[in-house]
C-alpha positions as CSV (number, residue, x, y, z in Angstrom):
1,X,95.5,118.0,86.5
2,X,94.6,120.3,89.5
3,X,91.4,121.7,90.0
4,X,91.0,125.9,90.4
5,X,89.1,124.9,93.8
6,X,92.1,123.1,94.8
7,X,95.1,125.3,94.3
8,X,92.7,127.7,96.0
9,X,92.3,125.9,98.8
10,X,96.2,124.9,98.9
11,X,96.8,128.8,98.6
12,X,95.0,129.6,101.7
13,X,96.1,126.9,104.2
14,X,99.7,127.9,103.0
15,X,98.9,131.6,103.6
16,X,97.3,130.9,107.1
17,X,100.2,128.6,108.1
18,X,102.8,130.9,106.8
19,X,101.2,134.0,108.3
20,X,101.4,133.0,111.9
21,X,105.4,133.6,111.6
22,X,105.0,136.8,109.7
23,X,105.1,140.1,111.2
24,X,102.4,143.1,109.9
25,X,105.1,144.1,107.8
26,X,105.8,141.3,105.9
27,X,102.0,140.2,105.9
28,X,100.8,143.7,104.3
29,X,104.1,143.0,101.4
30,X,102.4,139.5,100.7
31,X,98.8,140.5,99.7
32,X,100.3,143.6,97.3
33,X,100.3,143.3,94.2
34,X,103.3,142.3,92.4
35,X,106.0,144.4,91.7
36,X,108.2,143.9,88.8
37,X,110.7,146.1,90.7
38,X,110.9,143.7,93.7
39,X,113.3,141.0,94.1
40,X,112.2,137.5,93.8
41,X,111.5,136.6,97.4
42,X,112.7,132.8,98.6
43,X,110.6,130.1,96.6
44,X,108.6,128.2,98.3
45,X,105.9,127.5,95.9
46,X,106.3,127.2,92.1
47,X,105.4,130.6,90.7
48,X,103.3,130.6,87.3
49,X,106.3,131.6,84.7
50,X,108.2,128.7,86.2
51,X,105.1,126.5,86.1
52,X,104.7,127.5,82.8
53,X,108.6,126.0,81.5
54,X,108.1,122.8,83.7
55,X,104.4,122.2,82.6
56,X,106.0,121.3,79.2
57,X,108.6,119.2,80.6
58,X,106.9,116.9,82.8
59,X,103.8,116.7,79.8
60,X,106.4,115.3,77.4
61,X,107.7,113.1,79.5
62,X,104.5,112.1,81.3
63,X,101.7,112.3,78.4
64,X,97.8,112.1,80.0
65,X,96.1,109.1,79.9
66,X,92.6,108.6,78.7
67,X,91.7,105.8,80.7
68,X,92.6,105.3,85.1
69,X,92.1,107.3,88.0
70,X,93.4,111.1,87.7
71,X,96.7,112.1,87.7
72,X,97.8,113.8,90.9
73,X,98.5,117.4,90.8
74,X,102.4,118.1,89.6
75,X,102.6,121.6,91.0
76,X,101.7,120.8,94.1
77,X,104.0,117.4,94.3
78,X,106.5,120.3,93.1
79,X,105.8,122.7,96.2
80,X,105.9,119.7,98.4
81,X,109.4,118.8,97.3
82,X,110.6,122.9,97.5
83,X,109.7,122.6,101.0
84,X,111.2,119.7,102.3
85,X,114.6,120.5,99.9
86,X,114.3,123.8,102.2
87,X,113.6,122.5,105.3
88,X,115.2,119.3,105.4
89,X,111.6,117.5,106.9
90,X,110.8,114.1,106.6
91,X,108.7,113.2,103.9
92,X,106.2,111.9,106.3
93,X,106.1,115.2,108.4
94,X,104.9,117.1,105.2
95,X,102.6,119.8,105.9
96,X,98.9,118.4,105.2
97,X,98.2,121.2,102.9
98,X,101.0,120.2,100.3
99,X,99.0,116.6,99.7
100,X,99.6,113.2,100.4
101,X,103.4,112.6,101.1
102,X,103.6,109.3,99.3
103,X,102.7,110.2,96.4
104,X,105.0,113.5,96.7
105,X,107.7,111.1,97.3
106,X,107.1,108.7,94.7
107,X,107.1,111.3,91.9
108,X,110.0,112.6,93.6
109,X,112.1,109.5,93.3
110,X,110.6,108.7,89.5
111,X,111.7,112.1,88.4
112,X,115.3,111.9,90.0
113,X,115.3,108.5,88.1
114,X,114.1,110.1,84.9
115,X,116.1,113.1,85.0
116,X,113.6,115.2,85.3
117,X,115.0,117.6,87.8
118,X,118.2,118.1,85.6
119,X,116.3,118.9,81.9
120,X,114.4,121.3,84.1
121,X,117.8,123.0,85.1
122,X,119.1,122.6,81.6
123,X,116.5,124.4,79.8
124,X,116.6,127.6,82.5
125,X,120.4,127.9,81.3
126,X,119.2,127.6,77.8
127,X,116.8,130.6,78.2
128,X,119.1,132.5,80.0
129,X,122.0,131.7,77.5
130,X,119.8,133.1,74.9
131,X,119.7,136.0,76.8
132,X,122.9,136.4,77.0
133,X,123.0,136.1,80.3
134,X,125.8,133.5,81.0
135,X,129.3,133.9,80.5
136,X,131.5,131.4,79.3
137,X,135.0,133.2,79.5
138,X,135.1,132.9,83.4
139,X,134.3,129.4,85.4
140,X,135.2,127.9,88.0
141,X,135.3,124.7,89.8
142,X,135.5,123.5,93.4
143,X,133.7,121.0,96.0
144,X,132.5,120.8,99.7
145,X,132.5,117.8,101.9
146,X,128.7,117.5,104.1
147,X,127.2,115.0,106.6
148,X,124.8,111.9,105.3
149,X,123.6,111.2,108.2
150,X,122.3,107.5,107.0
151,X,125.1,106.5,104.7
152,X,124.2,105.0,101.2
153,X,125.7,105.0,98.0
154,X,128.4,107.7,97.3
155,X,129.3,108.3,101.1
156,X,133.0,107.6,102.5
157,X,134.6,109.1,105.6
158,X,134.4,112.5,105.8
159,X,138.3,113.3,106.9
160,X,137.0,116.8,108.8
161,X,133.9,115.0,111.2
162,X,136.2,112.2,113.0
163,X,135.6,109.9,110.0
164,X,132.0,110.3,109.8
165,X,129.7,109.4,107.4
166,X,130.0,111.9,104.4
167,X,129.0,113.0,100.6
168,X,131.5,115.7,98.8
169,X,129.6,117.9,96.0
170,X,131.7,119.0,92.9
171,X,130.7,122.0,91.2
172,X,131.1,124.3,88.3
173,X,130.1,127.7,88.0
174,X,130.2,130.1,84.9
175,X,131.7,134.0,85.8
176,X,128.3,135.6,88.0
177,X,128.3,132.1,89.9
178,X,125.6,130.1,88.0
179,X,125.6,126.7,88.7
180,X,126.4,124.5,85.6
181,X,127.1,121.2,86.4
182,X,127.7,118.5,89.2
183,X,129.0,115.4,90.7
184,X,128.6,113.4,93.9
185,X,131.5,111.4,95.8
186,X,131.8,109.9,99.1
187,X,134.1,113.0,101.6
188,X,137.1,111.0,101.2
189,X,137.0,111.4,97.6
190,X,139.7,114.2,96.3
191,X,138.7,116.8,95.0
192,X,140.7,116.4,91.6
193,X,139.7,113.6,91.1
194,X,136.2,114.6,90.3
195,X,137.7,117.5,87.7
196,X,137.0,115.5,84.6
197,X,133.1,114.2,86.1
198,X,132.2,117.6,87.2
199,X,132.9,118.9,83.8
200,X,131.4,116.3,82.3
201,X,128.5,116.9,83.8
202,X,127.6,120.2,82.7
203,X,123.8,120.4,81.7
204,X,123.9,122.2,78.4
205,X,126.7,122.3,75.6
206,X,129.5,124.3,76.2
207,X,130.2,126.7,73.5
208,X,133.9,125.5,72.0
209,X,136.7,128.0,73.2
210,X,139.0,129.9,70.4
211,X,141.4,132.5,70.1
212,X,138.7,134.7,70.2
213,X,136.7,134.0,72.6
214,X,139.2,131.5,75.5
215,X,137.2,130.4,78.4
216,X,139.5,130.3,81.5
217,X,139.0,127.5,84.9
218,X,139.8,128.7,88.1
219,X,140.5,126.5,90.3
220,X,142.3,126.0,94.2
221,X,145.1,124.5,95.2
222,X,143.5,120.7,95.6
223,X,143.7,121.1,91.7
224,X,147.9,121.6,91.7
225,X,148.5,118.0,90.3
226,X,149.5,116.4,87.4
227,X,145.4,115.2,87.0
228,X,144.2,118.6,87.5
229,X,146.7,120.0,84.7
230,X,145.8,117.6,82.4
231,X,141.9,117.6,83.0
232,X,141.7,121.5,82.4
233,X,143.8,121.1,78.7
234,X,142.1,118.4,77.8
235,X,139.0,120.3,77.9
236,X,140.3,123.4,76.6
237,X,140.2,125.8,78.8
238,X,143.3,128.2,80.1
239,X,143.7,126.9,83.7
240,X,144.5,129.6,86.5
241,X,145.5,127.0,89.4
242,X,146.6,128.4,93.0
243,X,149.7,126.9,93.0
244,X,150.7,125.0,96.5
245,X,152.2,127.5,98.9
246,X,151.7,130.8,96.7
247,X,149.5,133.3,97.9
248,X,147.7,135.9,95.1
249,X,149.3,139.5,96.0
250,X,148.7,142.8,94.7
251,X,151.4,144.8,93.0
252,X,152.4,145.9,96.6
253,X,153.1,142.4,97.4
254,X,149.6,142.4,100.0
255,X,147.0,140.2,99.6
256,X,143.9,142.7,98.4
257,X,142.0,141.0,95.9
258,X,139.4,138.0,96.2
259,X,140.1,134.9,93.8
260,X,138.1,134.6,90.7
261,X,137.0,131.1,91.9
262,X,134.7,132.5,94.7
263,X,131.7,132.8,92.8
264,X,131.2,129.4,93.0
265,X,132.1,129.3,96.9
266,X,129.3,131.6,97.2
267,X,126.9,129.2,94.7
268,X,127.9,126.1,97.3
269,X,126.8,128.6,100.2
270,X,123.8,129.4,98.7
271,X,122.9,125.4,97.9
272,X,123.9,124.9,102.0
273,X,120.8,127.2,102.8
274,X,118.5,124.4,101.9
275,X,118.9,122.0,104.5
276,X,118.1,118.7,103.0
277,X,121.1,119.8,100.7
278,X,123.4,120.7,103.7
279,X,122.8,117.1,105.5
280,X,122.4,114.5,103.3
281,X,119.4,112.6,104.3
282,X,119.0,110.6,101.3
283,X,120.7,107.0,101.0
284,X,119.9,107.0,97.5
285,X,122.1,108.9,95.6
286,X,120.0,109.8,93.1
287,X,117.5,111.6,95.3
288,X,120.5,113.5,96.6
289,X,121.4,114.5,93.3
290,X,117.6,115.4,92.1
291,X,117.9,117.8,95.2
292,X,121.0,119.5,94.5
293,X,119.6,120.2,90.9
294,X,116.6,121.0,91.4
295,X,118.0,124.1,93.7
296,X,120.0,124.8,90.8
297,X,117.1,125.3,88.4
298,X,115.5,127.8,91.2
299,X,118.8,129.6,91.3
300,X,118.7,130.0,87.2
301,X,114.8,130.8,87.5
302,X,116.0,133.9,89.8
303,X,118.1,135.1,87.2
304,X,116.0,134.3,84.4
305,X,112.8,136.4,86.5
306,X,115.6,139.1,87.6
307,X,116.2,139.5,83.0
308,X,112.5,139.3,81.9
309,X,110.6,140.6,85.6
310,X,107.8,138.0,84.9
């Protein structure tokens, strides 16, 4: 799809724009060789194991034609949509070194319509639950209210900006704080009411709870309701629910110990980094949505490169 001269060239306008920002330090650590030892640094181009798991993807969905004009380059319609997910930009303002922003944001809406974004996530969980790597006995569930600047579909009055425009993200988290599935609601949407969506929503089968092995939800005290009670049996899990007006204290009677639900108040911090996540630009839904999970894949692609140190 892309030629070698091409990624080539793409490589070294993003290098010479990125490079003015960069001290000696940092621009000495970025022409070394890689180091299997070293943390994954932010992503803001698709590196080649994760090019590698979404080449597949997008060629079964998008099969090449014999006949019409070439297709346009995927990876880099992929970097192009890392960057403005990071930095919030309009599409218009995309760097010229990333392509043509049209067709960036074409793809990018046919893909949130396709649900391309989300088998992309759902097959990083899939590796990393063959590895072992995600545990089931521990989840939990919670949701933060954000600005959409624009309005569109799924946005109500945000009850903590003066009645603003707003969109409230659901989310659900295994034990380390992997994201797992999500939902969208206007701000004035409760939060239990999106229990039994948000669950719902989780990308890859959840392994069926027994004696054995339980699988417990954590959840806060928006959850201490007959809904949120009946949600979490329904769907077989042991619920831990802060109940309203308790505090969790230590054998001392002191509050010491952290919630199990704040892994996935750390997973929502993290997502708020990227700032076309923290202010919903988007009218469309679905864009919003293709965002939020396609930050989600990079978050399991850490972990994934963190088990096998591509």
């Amino acid at each position: 799809m892309c030629t070698g001269y091409g990624q080539r060239l793409a490589a070294a306008l993003t290098y010479a724009r990125l490079s003015l920002s960069l001290t000696t330090k940092q621009r000495k650590q970025a022409m070394e060789k890689p180091n299997p030892n070293r943390k994954l640094p932010t992503i803001w181009e698709i590196p080649e194991a994760l090019w590698c798991i979404i080449r597949k993807i997008l060629s079964n969905a998008y099969p090449t034609k014999k006949r019409g004009r070439p297709r346009s380059c995927f990876r880099m319609i992929l970097n192009a949509i890392i960057y403005r997910v990071r930095s919030g930009v309009q599409w218009n303002y995309l760097p010229r070194e990333l392509g043509d922003d049209s067709t960036a944001h074409r793809w990018f809406q046919r893909w949130c319509e396709d649900g391309i974004f989300e088998k992309i996530w759902a097959v990083l969980v899939e590796r990393c639950q063959e590895l072992g790597a995600v545990d089931w006995q521990w989840q939990a569930v919670d949701g933060r209210m954000g600005k959409a600047r624009f309005g569109g579909d799924k946005v109500g009055r945000n009850p903590t900006d003066r009645g603003k425009p707003g969109t409230k993200i659901s989310l659900a988290t295994e034990a380390d704080g992997g994201p797992i599935g999500i939902a969208l609601a206007g701000a004035n949407v409760n939060d239990f009411k999106l229990l039994a969506q948000t669950l719902d929503a989780i990308v890859v089968a959840r392994p069926q709870p027994t004696p054995e092995a339980p699988q417990h939800l954590c959840l806060d005290k928006g959850y201490d309701n007959p809904t949120g009670h009946m949600v979490t049996a329904a769907a077989g899990y042991i619920p831990h629910i802060r109940r309203i007006g308790e505090e969790k204290l230590n054998e001392s009677g002191e509050k010491k110990y952290p919630a199990r639900r704040w892994v996935v108040e750390r997973t929502l911090a993290w997502l708020s980094k990227c700032r076309a996540i923290l202010i919903r630009y988007d009218k469309n839904w679905k864009n919003y949505l293709g965002s939020l999970q396609f930050a989600c894949a990079l978050l399991w692609f850490r972990r994934l490169h963190a088990i096998k140190q591509f």
